[in-house]
N, C-alpha and C positions, 0 to 999 in steps of 0.2 A: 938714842934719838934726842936730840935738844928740843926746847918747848917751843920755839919758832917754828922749826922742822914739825911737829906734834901739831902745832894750832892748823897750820898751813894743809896738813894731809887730812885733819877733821872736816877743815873749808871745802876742797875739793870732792870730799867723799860726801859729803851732806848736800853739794851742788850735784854731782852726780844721781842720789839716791833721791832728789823733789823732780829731775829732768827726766828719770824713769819715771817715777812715779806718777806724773804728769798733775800733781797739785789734787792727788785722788784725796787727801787728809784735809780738812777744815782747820785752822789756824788752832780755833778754841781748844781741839782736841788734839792739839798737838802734843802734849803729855801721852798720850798712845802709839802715836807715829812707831811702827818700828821701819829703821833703817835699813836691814836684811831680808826682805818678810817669805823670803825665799831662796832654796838650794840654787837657781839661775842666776840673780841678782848676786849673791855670795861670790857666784865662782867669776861673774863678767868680774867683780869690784877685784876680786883676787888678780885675777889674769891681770889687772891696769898695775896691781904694787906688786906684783913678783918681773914684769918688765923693766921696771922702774929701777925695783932692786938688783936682778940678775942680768938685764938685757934680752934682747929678741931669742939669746939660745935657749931660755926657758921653755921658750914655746915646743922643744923637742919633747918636751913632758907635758904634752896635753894626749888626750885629755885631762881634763880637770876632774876630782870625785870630792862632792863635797857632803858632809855629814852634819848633824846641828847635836850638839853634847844638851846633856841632861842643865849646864849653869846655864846656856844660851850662846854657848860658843860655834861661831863656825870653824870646822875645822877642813881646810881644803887643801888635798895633796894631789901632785902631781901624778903619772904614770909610767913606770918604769916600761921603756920599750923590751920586748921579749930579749933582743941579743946584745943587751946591755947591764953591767953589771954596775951596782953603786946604789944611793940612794935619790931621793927625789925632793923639791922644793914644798914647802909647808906653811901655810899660814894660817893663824888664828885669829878670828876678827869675830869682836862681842857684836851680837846680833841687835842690841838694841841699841847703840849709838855710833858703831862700826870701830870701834876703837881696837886696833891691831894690839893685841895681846903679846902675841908671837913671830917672827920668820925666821925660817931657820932653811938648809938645805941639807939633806943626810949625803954620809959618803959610804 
């Protein structure tokens, strides 16, 4: 990912994460802020960059199950439908500044 590419998907996921959040944080305290502060938030942010990445056919892998790792990683994978065989789409996104770590799709 280029660092334009990089600046640009931080913009959007920070405008995203204050538009939920509805301004619940006070500026001063914005060293606190976390940008993930929840499995629901995780997986909506997920579902916008595995679209982005794979297209609408990702959505055959929802539901979404998303987990929070002991460094503060989210880590949210798709669902394999029962009568289909392969792997499913992954993405890792650090809980405190949403910074995608990972995506990957297994086969």
């Amino acid at each position: 990912m280029n660092r334009l590419h990089s600046v640009c998907l931080r913009i959007v996921l920070a405008s995203f994460a204050v538009i939920l959040l509805g301004g619940a944080f006070p500026l001063k305290d914005s060293a606190k802020v976390i940008m993930l502060p929840n499995e629901k938030v995780a997986t909506e942010v997920a579902k916008l960059l595995l679209e982005q990445c794979y297209g609408e056919s990702v959505r055959r892998f929802y539901p979404l199950q998303a987990r929070l790792t002991n460094k503060g990683i989210w880590v949210v994978r798709g669902t394999l439908p029962e009568s289909m065989l392969g792997g499913v789409p992954e993405i890792q996104i650090r809980k405190r500044d949403c910074r995608v770590v990972r995506i990957s799709h297994g086969k």
